[in-house]
Each structure stands twice: as structure tokens, then as C-alpha cells.
C-alpha positions in Angstrom: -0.1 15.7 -33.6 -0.7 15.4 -30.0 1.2 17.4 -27.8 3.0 15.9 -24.9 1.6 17.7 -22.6 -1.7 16.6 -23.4 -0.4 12.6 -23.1 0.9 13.0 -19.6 -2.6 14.4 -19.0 -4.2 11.5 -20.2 -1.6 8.9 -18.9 -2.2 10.4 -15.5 -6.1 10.1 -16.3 -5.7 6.2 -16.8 -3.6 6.0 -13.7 -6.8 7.5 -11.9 -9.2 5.7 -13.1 -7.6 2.5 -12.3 -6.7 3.7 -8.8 -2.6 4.0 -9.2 -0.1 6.5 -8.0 0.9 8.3 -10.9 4.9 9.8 -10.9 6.8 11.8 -13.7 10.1 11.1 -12.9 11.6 12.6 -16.1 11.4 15.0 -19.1 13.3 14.8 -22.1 14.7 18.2 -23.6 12.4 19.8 -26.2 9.3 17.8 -25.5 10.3 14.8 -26.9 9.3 12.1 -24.4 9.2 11.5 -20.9 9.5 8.9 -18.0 6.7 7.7 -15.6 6.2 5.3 -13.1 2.3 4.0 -12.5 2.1 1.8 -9.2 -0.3 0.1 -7.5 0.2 0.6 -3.6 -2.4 -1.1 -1.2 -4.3 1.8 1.0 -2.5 0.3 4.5 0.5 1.3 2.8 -0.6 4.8 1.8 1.1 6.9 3.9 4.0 5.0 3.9 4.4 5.5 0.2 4.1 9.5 0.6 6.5 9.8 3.1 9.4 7.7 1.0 8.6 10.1 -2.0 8.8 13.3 0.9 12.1 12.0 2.3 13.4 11.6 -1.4 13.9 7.7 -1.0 11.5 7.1 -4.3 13.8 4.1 -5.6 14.8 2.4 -2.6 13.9 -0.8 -1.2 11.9 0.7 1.2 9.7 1.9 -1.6 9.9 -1.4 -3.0 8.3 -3.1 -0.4 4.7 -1.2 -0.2 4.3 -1.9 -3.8 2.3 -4.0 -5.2 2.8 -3.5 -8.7 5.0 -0.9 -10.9 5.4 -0.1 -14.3 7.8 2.3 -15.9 6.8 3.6 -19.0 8.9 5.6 -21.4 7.3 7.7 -23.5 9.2 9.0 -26.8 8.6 10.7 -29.7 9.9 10.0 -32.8 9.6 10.6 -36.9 6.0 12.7 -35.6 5.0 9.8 -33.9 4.6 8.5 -30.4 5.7 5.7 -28.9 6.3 3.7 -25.7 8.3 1.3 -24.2 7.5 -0.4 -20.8 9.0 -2.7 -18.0 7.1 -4.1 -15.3 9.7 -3.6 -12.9 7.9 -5.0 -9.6 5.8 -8.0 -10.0 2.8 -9.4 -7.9 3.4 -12.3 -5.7 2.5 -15.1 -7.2 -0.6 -16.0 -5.4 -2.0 -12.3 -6.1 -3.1 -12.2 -9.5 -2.3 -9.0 -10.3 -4.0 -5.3 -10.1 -2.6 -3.1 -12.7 -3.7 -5.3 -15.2 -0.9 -4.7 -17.1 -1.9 -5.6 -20.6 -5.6 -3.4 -20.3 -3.4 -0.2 -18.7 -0.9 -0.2 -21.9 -3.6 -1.0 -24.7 -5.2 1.9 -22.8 -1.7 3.9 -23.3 -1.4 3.2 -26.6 -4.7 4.5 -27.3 -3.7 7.7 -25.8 -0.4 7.7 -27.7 -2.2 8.0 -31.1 -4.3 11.5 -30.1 
């Protein structure tokens, strides 16, 4: 079985290749999952995003309103099997179509989930 290590290796791989900002926000004890958040932030709003995650203001509205796209993922493990659960929790505007790709990035997770 995959260790979980190895997952948040690959999760942060897809979140490279499709050009979003990768951030472990949490570990479970014992290895047994974790929490992320993949975003999509456009590159005027770069800088802007690092210095909300330096001042520590990571889930504030501020950090809300440079992003384009989010997607929390939680990653668990359970009966020697991985899973995950995920919530887009900011959406694209409507007349933006959308640039995570939402349902390409988690078939690409699940993938990753199986070893």
C-alpha cells in the first residue's frame, strides 16, 4: 500500500502540473490522512496570495478574493485503503468557465489514491 507520504508527493505533482498553489494545511496522527487546499490564483494576484499565507491570514476574505478557484481535499485512510473527500469551496464566476477543472484534477487524485 502506498504510503502517505508518497500521495502528498503526487497530489502536489498534479497541483504543478496544472499550475495551482498547493497547501497542506493538516496531518492526521499516525499517518492516516491529511488536509490540502489546491487553488488556482491568477499571476496579477501572486504576490498578493504569498504575503496573506506570510501574515498568517490563509482563510480570510482577503485570501478569498485573489482566488479564482479552491478545492479542499481530505485525504483518509481507511480498512488499507485510501480515500478522498472534496469541496469546492470557492467557485468561478459565472462567466469564467473554470480553470481547475475540477472533475479532470480529482479523477487525476483518485488515480494517485490507488498507488
Amino acid at each position: 500500500m502506498t504510503n502517505l507520504q508518497t500521495i502528498l508527493d503526487n497530489v502536489r505533482t498534479i497541483a504543478h502540473n496544472n499550475h495551482l498553489k498547493y497547501r497542506l494545511e493538516f496531518l492526521y496522527e499516525n499517518d492516516i490522512g491529511a488536509r490540502i487546499r489546491l487553488a488556482s490564483v491568477l499571476s496579477n494576484n501572486e504576490s498578493n496570495y504569498h504575503r496573506i499565507l506570510v501574515a498568517g491570514r490563509g482563510f480570510s476574505q482577503d485570501m478569498q478574493s485573489i482566488l479564482e478557484e479552491e478545492l479542499v481535499i481530505k485525504i483518509t485512510k481507511k480498512h488499507n485503503k485510501w480515500s478522498a473527500s472534496y469541496e469546492q469551496t470557492v467557485k468561478p464566476i459565472s462567466s469564467n468557465p473554470g480553470i481547475l477543472e475540477i472533475q479532470q484534477i480529482i479523477g487525476r487524485i483518485n488515480e494517485a489514491l490507488k498507488g
